[in-house]
C-alpha positions as CSV (number, residue, x, y, z in Angstrom):
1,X,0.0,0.0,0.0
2,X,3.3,2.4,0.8
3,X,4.3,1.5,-2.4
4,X,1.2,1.9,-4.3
5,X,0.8,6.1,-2.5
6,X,4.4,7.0,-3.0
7,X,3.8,5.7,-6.9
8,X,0.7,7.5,-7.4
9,X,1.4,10.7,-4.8
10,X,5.0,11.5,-5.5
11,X,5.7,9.4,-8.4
12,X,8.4,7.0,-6.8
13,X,9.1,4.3,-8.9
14,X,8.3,0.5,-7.3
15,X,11.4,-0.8,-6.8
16,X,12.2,-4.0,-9.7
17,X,15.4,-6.3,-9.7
18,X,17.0,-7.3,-13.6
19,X,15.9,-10.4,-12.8
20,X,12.3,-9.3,-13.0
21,X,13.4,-7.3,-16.2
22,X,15.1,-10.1,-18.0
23,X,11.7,-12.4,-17.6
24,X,9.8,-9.8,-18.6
25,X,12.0,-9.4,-22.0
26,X,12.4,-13.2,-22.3
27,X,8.2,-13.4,-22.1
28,X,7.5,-10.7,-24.8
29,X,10.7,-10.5,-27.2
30,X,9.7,-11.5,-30.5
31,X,13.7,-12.3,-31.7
32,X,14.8,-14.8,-33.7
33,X,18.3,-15.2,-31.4
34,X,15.9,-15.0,-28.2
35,X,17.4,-18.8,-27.5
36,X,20.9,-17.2,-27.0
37,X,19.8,-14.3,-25.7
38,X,18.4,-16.6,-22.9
39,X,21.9,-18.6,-22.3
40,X,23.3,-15.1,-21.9
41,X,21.2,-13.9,-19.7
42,X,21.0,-16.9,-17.4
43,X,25.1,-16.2,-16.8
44,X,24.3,-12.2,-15.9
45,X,21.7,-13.7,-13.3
46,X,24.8,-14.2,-10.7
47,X,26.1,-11.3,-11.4
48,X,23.2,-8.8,-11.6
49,X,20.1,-10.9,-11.3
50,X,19.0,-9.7,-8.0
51,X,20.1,-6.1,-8.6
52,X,17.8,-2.6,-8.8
53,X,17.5,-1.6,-12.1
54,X,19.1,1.9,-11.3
55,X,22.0,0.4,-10.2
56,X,23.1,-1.6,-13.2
57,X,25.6,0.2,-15.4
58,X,29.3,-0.1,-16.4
59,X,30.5,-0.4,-13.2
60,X,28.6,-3.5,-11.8
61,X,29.0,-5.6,-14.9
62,X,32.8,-5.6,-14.5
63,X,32.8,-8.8,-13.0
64,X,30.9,-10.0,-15.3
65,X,33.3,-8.7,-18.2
66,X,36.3,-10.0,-15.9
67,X,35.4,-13.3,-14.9
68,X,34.3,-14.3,-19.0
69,X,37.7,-12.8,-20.3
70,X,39.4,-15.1,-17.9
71,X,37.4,-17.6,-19.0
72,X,39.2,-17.1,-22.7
73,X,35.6,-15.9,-23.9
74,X,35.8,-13.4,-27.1
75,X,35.1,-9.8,-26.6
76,X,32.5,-10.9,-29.3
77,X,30.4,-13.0,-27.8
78,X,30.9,-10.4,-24.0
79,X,29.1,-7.3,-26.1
80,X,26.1,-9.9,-27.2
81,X,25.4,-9.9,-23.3
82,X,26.2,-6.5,-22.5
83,X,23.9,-5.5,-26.1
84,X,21.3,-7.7,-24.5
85,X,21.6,-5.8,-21.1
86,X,21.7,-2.2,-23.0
87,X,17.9,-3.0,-24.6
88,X,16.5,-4.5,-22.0
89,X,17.6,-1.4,-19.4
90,X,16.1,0.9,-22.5
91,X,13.0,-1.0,-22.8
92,X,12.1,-0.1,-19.0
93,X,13.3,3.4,-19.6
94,X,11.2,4.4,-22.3
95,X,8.7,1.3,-23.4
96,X,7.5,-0.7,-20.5
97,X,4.6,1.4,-18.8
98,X,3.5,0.2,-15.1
99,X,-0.4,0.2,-13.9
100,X,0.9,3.7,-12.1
101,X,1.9,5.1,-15.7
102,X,5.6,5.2,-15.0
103,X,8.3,3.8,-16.7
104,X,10.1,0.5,-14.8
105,X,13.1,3.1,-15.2
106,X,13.6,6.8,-15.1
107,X,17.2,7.2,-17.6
108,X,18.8,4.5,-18.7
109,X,22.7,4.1,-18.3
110,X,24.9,4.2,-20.9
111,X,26.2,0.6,-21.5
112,X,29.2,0.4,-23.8
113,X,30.6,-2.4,-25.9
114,X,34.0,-3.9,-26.0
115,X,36.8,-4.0,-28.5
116,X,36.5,-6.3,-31.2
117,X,40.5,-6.4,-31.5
118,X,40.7,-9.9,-30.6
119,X,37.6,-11.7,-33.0
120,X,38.1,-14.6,-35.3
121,X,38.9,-13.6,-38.4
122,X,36.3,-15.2,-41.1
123,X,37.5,-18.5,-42.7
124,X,35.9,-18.8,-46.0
125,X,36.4,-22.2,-47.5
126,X,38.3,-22.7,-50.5
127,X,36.7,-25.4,-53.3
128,X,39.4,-27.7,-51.9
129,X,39.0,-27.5,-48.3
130,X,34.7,-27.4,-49.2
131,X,35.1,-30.7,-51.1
132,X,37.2,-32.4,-48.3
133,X,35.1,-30.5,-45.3
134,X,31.9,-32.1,-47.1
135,X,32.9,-35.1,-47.5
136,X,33.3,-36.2,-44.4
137,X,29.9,-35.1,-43.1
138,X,26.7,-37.0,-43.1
139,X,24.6,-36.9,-45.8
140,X,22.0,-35.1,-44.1
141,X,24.3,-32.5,-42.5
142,X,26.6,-32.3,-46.0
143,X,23.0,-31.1,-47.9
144,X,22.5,-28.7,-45.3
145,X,26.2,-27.5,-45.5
146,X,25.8,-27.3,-49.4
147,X,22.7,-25.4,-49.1
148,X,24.1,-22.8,-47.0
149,X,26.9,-22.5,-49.0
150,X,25.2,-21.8,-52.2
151,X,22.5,-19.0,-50.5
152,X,24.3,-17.3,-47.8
153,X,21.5,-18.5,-45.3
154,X,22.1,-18.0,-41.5
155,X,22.0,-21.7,-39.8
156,X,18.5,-20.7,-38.1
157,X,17.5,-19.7,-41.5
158,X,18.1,-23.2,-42.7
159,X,17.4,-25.3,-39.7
160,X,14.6,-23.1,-39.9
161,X,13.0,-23.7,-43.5
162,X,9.7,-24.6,-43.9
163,X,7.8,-25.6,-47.2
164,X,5.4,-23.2,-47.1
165,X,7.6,-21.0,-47.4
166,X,8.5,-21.9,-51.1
167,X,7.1,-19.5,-53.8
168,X,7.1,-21.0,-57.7
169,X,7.3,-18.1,-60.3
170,X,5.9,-19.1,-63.4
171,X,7.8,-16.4,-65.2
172,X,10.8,-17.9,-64.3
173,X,10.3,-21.4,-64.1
174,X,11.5,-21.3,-60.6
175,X,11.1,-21.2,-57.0
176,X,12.0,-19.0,-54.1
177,X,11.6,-19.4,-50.6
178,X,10.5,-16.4,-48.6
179,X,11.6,-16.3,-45.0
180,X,9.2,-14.6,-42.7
181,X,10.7,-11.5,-40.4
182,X,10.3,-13.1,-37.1
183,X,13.1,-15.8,-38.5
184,X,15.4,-13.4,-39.9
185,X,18.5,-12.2,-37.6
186,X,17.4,-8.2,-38.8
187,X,13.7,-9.0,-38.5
188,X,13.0,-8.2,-42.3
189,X,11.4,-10.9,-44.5
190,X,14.4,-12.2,-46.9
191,X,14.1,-13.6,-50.2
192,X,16.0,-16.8,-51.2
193,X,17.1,-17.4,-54.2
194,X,18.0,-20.6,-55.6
195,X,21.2,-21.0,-58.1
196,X,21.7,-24.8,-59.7
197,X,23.1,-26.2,-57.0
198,X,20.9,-25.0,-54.1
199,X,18.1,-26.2,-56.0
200,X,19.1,-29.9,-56.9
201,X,19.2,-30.1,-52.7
202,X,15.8,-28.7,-52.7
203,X,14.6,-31.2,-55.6
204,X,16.3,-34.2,-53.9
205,X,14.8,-33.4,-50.4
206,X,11.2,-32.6,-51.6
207,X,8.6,-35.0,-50.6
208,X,10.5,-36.2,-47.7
209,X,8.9,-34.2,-44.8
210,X,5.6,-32.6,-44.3
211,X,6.1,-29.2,-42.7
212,X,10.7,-28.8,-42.8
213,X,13.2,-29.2,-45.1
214,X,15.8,-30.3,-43.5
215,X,15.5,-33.6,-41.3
216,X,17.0,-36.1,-40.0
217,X,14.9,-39.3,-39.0
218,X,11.7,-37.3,-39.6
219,X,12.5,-34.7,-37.3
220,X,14.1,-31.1,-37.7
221,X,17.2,-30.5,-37.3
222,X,17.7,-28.1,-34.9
223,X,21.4,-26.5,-34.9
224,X,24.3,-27.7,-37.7
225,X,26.9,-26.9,-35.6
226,X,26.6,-30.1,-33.5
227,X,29.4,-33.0,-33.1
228,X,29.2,-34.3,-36.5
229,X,30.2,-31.3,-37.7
230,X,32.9,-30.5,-35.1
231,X,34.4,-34.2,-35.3
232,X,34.6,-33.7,-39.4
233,X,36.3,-30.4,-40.0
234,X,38.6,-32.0,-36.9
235,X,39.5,-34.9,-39.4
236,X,40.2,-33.0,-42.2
237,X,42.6,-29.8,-40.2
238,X,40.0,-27.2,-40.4
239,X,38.8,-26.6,-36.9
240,X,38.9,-23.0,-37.5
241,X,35.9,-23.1,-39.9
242,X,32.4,-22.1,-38.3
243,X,29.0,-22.8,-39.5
244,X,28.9,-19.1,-40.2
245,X,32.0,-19.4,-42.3
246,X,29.9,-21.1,-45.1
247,X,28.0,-17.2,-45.3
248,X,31.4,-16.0,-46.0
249,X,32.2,-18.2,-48.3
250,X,29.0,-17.5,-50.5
251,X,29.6,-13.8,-50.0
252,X,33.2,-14.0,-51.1
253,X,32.8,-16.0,-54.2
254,X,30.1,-13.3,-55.3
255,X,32.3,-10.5,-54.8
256,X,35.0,-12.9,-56.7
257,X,32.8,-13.2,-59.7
258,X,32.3,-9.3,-59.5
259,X,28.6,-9.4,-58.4
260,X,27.2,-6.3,-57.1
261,X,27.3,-4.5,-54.2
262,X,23.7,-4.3,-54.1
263,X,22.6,-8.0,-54.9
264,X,25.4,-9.3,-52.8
265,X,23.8,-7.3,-50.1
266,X,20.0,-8.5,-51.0
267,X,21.5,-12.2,-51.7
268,X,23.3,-12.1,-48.7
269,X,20.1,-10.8,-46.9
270,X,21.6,-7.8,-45.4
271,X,19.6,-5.3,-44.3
272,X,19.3,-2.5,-47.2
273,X,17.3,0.5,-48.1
274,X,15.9,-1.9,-50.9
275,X,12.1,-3.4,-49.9
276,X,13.7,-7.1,-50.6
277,X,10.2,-9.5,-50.3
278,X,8.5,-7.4,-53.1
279,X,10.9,-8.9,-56.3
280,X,10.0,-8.4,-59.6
281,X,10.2,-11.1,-61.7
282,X,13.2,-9.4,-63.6
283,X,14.9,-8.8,-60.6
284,X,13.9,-12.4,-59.4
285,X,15.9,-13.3,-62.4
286,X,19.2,-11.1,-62.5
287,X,19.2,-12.3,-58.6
288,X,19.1,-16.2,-59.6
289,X,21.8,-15.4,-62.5
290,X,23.9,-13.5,-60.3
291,X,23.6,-16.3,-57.5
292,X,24.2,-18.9,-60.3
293,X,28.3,-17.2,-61.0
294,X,29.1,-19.1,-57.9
295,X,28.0,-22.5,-58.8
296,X,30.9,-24.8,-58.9
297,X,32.5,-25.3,-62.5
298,X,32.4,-28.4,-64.6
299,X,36.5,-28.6,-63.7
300,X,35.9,-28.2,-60.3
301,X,32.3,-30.6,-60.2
302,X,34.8,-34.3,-59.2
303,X,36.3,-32.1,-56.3
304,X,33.6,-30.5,-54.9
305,X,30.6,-31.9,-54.9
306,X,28.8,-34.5,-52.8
């Protein structure tokens, strides 16, 4: 009852812990990374879980920052959590209205991100290393791989895919598959296109399952970067390649065969000024040919190829 008269009377804020925050967030966010936004957020809890919100800033996540350096964890992967922290704290400030009509926050703090000095470099595979690297996967996992490869999806995007989300264009003679927003890391709808080789996967795994894609043993597959994938590029000396490494690769064998900024950027689905799920057919078609330069060659085809 205090609480209620100083909210109402003098406008005093209820008093709310992050943890409170972050559930709230976790409840309502619409994000397609909301899964690792989650882990993230469950390793803050010790650190600021049980904190006021007007006392999280700079200064109380050091331990936080300190104790995941130590723990050899990339600046990288520190600024997704402290990015996390920095829009939840400006949701309360300036979104999240209580039954009093006050904000769960008065200002929020100014949360800033580490140097990226020390990230990974990318590792874009070369036909060589994609041949070997594919070989030794499973034939479910290699598909996925080759997919990805050949479209620049994200690995949600592809664990992701649904067929209903295929679009034919009769114009064309060919298919797309349209990605809704709430899958998409930017939250826009991408468009993607199919070159040769992304669409004999497609051919060869229609019919197979109802509602996905990609399966294994009649169930989705959820994440590619699992052991399989870890124990192959182990065998064949390229532990350095991520999942997201196959993006690279299809982005830098576009710029290779002197593709456009601007369709790399759409084929890539990079967030652009462009409204990218509203194609014409024509530029359905200078997309396909563009994505079609990377296809591997008929001298390459015994090396790299599953």
């Amino acid at each position: 009852m205090e609480e209620h008269r100083q909210a109402t009377v003098y406008g005093v804020r209820p008093k709310r812990i992050f943890k409170e925050a972050a559930t709230k967030y976790l409840l309502e966010s619409q994000k397609a990374s909301l899964k690792d936004a989650a882990l993230h957020l469950k390793l803050l809890d010790e650190y600021i879980g049980d904190l006021p919100l007007e006392s999280i800033h700079m200064g109380t996540l050091q331990s936080y920052i300190q104790d995941r350096r130590t723990q050899g964890v990339k600046n990288r992967t520190i600024n997704y959590a402290l990015q996390t922290v920095r829009h939840i704290l400006n949701l309360a400030a300036m979104e999240w209205i209580d039954e009093h009509g006050l904000t769960w926050l008065a200002t929020a703090p100014k949360i800033k991100l580490l140097s990226q000095l020390d990230a990974r470099k990318p590792s874009p595979l070369s036909w060589e290393q994609q041949a070997r690297l594919f070989g030794e996967l499973p034939e479910h996992l290699a598909k996925m791989a080759l997919f990805k490869v050949n479209t620049g999806c994200r690995e949600q995007e592809v664990c992701s895919l649904r067929w209903e989300w295929e679009e034919y264009i009769p114009e064309l003679k060919a298919s797309v598959f349209v990605i809704p927003a709430h899958v998409v890391k930017n939250r826009m709808a991408r468009v993607v296109v199919l070159n040769s080789e992304a669409r004999a996967v497609i051919d060869q795994l229609r019919g197979q399952h109802s509602e996905y894609v990609f399966t294994y043993k009649g169930n989705r597959v959820l994440t590619m970067n699992n052991t399989a994938w870890q124990k192959a590029r182990k065998r064949v000396g390229l532990t350095q390649v991520r999942i997201h490494d196959l993006k690279h690769t299809f982005g830098r064998r576009l710029r290779a065969a002197s593709v456009s900024f601007e369709d790399r950027q759409d084929l890539l689905g990079h967030k652009s000024s462009r409204i990218t799920d509203h194609y014409s057919s024509a530029e359905l078609g200078n997309l396909i040919a563009a994505a079609e330069k990377v296809c591997v060659s008929e001298s390459r085809k015994s090396h790299a190829t599953i």
